[in-house]
N, C-alpha and C positions, 0 to 999 in steps of 0.2 A: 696467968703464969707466963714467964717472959720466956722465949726460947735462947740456949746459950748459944753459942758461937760452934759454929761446926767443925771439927776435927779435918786436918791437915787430911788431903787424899794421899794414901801409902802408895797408888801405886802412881799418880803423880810426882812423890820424891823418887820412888825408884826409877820413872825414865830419868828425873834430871843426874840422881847419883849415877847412874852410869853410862850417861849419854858420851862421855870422854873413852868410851873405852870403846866402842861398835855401835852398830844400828840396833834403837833398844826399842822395842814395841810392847803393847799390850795381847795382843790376839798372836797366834804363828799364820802368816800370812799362805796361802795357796799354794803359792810358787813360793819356797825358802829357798833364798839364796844365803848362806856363810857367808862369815859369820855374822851372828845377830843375838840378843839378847831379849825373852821375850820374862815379863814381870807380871805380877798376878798376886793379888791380894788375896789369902787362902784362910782368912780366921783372924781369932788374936779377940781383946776385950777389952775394953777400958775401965779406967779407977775413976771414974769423973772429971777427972785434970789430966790424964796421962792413957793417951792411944799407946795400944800393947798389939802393933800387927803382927801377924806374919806374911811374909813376901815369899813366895816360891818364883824364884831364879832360874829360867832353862837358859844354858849356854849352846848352842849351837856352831862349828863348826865341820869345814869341807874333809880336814884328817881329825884323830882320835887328840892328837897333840894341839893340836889350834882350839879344839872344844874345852880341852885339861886346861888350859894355861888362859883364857877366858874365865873361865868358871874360877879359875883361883886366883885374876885380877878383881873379879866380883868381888872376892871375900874379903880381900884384901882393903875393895873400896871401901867395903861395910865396917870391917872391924874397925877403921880411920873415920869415919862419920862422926862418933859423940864427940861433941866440944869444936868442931872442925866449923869451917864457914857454914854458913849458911845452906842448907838444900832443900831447893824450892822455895825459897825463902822462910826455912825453920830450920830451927837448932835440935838435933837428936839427938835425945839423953844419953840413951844405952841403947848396945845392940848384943844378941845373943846370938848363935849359929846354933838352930835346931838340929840342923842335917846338913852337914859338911855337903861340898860338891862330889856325885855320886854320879857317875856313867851308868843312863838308861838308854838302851836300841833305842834309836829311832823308826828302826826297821825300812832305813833305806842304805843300801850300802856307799853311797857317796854322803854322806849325813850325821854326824856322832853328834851326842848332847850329852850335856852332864847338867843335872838339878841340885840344886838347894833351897835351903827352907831356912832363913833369919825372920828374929824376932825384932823388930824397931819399937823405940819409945819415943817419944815425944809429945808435948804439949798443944793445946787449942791455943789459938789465935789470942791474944788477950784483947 
């Protein structure tokens, strides 16, 4: 049996989708400096032909307004992806917002984040 082509890494499209907007990482680093965008593969399943991720989004800003207005350039990125250039070098079909941008403490008073949780579709490699 031939092994197929592996599925695009979601959370290598989500540095590049939003590399134009702040520093976007995988991990929250030690020391967080504001603002930063940190992306995280959380689930999701595939059809055979078609990866169904979901990405959880932290927005991180220094005020409660710099975190807001982050997290809602995020969405903004997302909902504009299907059909859009290339990201990472793949085309996403569809994107769905599980869980709009929602302010969670971070539990430092110099620190606010707000998360989200979108669903990405897109295709393996042919």
């Amino acid at each position: 049996m031939e092994l197929l082509a592996a599925f695009p890494d979601a959370e290598g499209i989500g540095l590049d989708l939003f590399a134009s907007l702040g520093p976007t990482v995988l991990v929250t680093p030690a020391t967080l400096v504001p603002p930063l965008i940190v992306v995280r593969r959380v689930g999701g399943y595939d059809t055979y032909i078609t990866d169904r991720c979901r990405l959880q989004v932290q927005c991180f800003g220094s005020a409660h307004v710099q975190a807001r207005d982050l997290a809602e350039a995020c969405r903004q990125k997302v909902l504009a992806a299907p059909g859009a250039a290339l990201v990472a070098g793949f085309i996403i079909d569809r994107v769905v917002t599980d869980s709009a941008p929602v302010y969670v403490d971070y539990e430092q008073p110099a620190i606010h984040r707000y998360v989200a949780t979108y669903r990405l579709e897109y295709r393996r490699a042919s």
